[in-house]
Every structure is written in C-alpha cells, then in structure tokens.
C-alpha positions in Angstrom: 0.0 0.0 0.0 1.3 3.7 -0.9 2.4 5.3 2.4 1.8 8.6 0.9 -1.5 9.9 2.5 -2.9 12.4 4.6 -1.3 15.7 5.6 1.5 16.3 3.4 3.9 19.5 3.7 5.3 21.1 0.9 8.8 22.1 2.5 10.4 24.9 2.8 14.5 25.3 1.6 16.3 27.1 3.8 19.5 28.6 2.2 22.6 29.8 3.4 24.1 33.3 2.3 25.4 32.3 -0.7 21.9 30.8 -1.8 23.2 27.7 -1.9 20.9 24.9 -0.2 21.3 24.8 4.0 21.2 21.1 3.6 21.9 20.3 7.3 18.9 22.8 8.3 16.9 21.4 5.1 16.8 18.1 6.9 16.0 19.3 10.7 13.1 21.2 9.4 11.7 17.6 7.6 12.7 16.0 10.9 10.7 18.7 12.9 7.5 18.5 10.2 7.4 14.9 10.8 7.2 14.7 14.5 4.2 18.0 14.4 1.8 15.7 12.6 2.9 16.1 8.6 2.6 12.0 7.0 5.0 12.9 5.1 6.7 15.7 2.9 6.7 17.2 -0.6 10.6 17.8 -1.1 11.5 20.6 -3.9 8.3 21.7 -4.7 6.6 25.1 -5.7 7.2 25.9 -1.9 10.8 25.0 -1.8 11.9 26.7 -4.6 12.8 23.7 -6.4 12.7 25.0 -10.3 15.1 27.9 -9.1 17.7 25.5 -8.5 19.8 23.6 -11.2 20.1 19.7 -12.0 22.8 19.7 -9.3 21.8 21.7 -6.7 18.5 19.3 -6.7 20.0 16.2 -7.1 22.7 16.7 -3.7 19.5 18.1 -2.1 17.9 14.9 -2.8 21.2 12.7 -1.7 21.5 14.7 1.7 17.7 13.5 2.4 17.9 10.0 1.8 21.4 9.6 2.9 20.1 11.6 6.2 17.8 8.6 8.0 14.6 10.0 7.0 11.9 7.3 6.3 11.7 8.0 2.9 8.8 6.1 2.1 7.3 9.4 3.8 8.6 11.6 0.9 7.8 12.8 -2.7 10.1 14.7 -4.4 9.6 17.9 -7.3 11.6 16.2 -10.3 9.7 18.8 -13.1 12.0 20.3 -15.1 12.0 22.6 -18.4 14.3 20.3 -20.0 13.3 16.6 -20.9 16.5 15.5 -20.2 16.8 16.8 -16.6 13.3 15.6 -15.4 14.3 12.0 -16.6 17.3 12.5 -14.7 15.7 13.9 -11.6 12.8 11.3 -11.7 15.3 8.5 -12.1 17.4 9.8 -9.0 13.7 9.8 -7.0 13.3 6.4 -7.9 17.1 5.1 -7.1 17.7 6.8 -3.9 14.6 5.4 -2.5 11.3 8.1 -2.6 8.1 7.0 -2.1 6.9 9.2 -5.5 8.3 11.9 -8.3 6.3 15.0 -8.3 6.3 16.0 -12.2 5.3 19.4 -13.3 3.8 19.1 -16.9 6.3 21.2 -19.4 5.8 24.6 -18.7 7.5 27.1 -21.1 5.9 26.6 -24.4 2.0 27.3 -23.8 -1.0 26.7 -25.7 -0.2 22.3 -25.7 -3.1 20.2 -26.5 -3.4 16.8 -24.9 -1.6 15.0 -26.9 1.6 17.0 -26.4 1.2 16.6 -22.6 0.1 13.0 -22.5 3.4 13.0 -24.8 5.7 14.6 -23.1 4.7 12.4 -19.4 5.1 9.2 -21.6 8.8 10.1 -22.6 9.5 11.1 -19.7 8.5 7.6 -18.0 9.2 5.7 -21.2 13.2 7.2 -20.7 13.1 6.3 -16.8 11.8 3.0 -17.1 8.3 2.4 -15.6 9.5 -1.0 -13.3 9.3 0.6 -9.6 8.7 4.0 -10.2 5.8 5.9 -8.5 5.3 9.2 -10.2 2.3 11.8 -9.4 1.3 14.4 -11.7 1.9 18.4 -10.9 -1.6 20.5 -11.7 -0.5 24.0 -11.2 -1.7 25.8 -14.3 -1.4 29.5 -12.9 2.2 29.1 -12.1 3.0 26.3 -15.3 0.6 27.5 -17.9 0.3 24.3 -19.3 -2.7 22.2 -17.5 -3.5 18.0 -16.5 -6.8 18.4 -17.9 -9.2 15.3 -16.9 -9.0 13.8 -20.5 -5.5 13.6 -20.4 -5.2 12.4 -16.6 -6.9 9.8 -17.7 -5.3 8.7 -20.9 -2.3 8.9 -18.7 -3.7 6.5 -16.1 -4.9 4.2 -18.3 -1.4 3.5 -20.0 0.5 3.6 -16.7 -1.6 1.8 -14.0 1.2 1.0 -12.1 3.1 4.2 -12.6 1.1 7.0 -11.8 -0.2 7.2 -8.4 -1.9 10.2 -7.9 -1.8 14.2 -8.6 -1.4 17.3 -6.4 -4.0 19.9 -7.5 -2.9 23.2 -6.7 -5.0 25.2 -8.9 -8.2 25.6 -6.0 -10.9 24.1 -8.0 -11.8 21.2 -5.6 -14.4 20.6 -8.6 -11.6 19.6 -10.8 -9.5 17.3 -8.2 -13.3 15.5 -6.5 -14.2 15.1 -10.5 -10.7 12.7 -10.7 -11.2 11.4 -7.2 -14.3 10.3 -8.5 -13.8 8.9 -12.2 -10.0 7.0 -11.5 -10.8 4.9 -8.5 -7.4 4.5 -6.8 -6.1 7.4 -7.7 -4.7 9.4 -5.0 -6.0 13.4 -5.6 -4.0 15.9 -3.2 -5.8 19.2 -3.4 -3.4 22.3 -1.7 -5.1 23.7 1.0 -6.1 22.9 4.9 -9.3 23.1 4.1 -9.9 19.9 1.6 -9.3 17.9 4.4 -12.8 19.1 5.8 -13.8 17.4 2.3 -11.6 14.2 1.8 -13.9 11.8 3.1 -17.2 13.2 1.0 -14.9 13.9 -2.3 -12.4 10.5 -1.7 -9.1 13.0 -1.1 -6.1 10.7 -0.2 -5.2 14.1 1.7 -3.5 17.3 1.2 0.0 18.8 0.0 0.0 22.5 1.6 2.9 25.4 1.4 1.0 26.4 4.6 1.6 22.6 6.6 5.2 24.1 7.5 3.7 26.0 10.3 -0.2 24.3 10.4 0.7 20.5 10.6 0.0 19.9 14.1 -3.6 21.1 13.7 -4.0 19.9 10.5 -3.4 16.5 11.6 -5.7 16.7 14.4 -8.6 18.3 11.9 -7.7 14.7 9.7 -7.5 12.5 12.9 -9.1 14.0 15.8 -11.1 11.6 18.1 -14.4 13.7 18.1 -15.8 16.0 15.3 -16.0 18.7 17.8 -12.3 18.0 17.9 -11.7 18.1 13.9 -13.8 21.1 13.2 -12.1 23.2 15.7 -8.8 22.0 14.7 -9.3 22.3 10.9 -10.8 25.8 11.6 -7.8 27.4 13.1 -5.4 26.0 10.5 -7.5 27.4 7.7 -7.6 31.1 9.5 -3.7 30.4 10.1 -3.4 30.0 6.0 -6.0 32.5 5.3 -3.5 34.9 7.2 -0.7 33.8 5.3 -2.0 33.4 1.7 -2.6 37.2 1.6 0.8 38.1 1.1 3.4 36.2 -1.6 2.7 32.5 -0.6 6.3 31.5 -0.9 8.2 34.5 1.2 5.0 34.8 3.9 5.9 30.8 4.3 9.7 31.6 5.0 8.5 35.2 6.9 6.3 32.8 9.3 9.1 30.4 9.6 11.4 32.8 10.8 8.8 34.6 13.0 8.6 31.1 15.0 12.1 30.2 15.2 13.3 33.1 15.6 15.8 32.7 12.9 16.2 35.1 10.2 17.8 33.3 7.6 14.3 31.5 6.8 13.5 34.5 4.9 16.0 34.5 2.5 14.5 32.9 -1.1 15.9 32.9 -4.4 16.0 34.9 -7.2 13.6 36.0 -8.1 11.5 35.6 -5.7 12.0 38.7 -2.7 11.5 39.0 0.7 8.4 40.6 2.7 8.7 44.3 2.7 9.5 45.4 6.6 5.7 46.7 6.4 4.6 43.3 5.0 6.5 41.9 7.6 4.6 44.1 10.1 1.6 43.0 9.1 1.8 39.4 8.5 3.2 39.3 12.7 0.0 41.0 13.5 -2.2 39.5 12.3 -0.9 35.6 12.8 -0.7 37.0 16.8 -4.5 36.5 16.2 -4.7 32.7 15.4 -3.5 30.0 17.2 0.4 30.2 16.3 2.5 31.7 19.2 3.7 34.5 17.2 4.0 37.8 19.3 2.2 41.1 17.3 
C-alpha cells in the first residue's frame, strides 16, 4: 500500500548566504515537520523553490535526504524540469535513492499544448526512466505552469501507466476539478493544496492534502484529519484554515519563509531565491500582527 496519504507539507529550503541549499537545516526542518503531525513531505516543490535550482543543486539536495535517516517512504520529491532530459534525470534519481513518488510538473514554457503534447511529453519522460518501480504523481498547477492536466489527459495517462502513476497534487483551488478525478479514476490518489480539503476528503475520496502552509499548520492539521471527536476536527481544521488565510494574503512563498522565521526566531528563513524577494519590513509588520490573532504563538 502507498504510504503517501494524509497531511502532506510542501517544505520549505532554507539557504545559506550564498543561496546555496542549508542542507543540514533542510533536513532538521523535515525532521521537525514529521514529528508535528505532517505524514509525510513534498521535497522541492513550488514551496521550496525547487525550479530555481539547477540539476545539481537538486540532485545533492535529494542525496542529503535519503542519505540523512529520514523514512523516505514518507517523501515525494519535485523532479519537473524545463528540460526533458533533466526531469528523466531527476525522476530516475527519485526512484534510485529510494522516494516514495516523483512529483512531475507538466512542461511549462511553451504554452497553448493540447493533450496529446502533454500526454506525450509524461510518456517520454516515464518511457526514458523505465516504468518498473517508479511511483510518479502528476503536478496541476496551471497559474504558475501554464500548461494544464486536464481530466482527459489524466486519464489517458492513467490508463497506459496503471502501475506508474499514483496520484496528482492539485494546486489550482478548484476542488471541482480534483473531487471530478477522485471520483472517475478509483485509486487514484488526488492531493488538493489547501487545509481546508481535508474538511472534504472523506465526501470527495481525497487521499489528503500537500499544503505550502503545513510548514507551520501540521499539528492542527493532523488533528482536523484525525481527531477523536468531530468537535475536535472542526475546531482543529478551523484554526489551520484562519492560520493560511493569514498567510496566503501576502506572496505565498516569502510569507511561508517570513512565518518560519517569526517562530524560530531565525532570520535566515527568509532568505528565497531569485527572483523571488522578501516581505517588505511593512509586509512583515503585518503578517506578525495579524498571525498573533490565530492559534500560532507568534508575538504582534
């Protein structure tokens, strides 16, 4: 059975001063998501930054995990990539050091593909890898890719790779679109992005959720999924929904790193990579005051 369910963080990279990748920090924070109620982790995602980095940077950030004593059957990695070439490369490496699942972004710099390009593409890309033990799930993250999963070709997809692809993270918001694929490929594991689809995974079949905002909400997350009363759930799950509402109103990304910092009193969360910037000092500001109003221990 795929370990890969419930309340999944999309982790944060912390980086040194030279921007390269804090690896030792990278893996105290997945250690530290773990043990506050994540199931497991979304490595080099949208979250952490993971098409900022090159081939390299990405592949020793994927050695320093699995060589780290993580359980990696807890862990999907980003392997998208512009290039053909270095997503077969990255997916492979997922497969050989030992991940549970490849996260793969659809190709996202020439716009306007039809299905067949998509469906294309996915098949090379697995075709190149070799399908025997890999465990790949699909990216759908069309305002940041530009190029969409649509159903159609999710399902052409699943039907020539039933043992290959597992699921797909839906990060565009439409919980229409991920409970429509829930619904029509039984066994299919549909990860919408937000804390508030798990107030929805048992009426829509969600195997969970993959949230930016799980860096700081897992513990209540996981008690909104798993709480022992309902009374229990829907106060949990309501607290980490205002604690993302909060958030999401600034740049995901940097208010992710901002709140980071805020908690552990390190400033180095905040840096990011080019290009992505920094909360203002005013954003900053704000973001403090208002998450001193939810149930994170951050002082206005």
């Amino acid at each position: 059975m795929n370990s890969l369910k419930g309340v999944i963080a999309a982790a944060a990279t912390p980086l040194r001063e030279d921007l390269s990748v804090d690896l030792d920090g990278l893996v105290a924070h997945c250690r530290h998501l773990l043990s506050d109620g994540c199931d497991g982790i979304n490595l080099l995602g949208t979250t952490g930054e993971a098409t900022s980095f090159s081939r390299g940077q990405r592949l020793d950030t994927m050695r320093a995990i699995a060589s780290s004593g993580l359980p990696l059957s807890r862990f999907m990695v980003g392997t998208g990539a512009a290039a053909l070439e270095d997503a077969v490369a990255l997916t492979g490496a997922a497969r050989e050091l030992g991940f549970a699942g490849a996260l793969l972004l659809p190709p996202f710099y020439y716009k306007g593909l039809d299905d067949d390009a998509v469906v294309g593409y996915v098949s090379a890309v697995i075709k190149r890898v070799g399908a025997e033990g890999l465990s790949l799930y699909l990216y759908h993250f069309p305002a940041n890719s530009g190029v969409p999963f649509t159903p159609k070709a999710v399902k052409r997809l699943r039907d020539a790779f039933p043992d290959t692809l597992l699921g797909l993270k839906d990060s565009s918001g439409d919980l229409q679109y991920s409970a429509q694929l829930a619904r029509d490929l039984p066994g299919f594991d549909v990860f919408p992005s937000a804390e508030s689809a798990i107030g929805k995974a048992a009426e829509f079949g969600f195997a969970g959720c993959i949230s930016a905002t799980a860096n700081v909400t897992a513990p209540y997350a996981q008690t909104a999924l798993s709480g022992k009363t309902p009374q229990e759930r829907a106060s949990a799950l309501e607290q980490a929904v205002h604690i993302r509402s909060e958030i999401a109103k600034f740049p995901l990304v940097s208010a992710v790193k901002a709140t980071l910092a805020l908690l552990s009193k390190r400033t180095d969360w905040r840096r990011l990579m080019p290009p992505l910037t920094e909360l203002t000092a005013s954003q900053s500001a704000s973001l403090s005051s208002a998450l001193a109003g939810t149930a994170l221990s951050v002082p206005a």
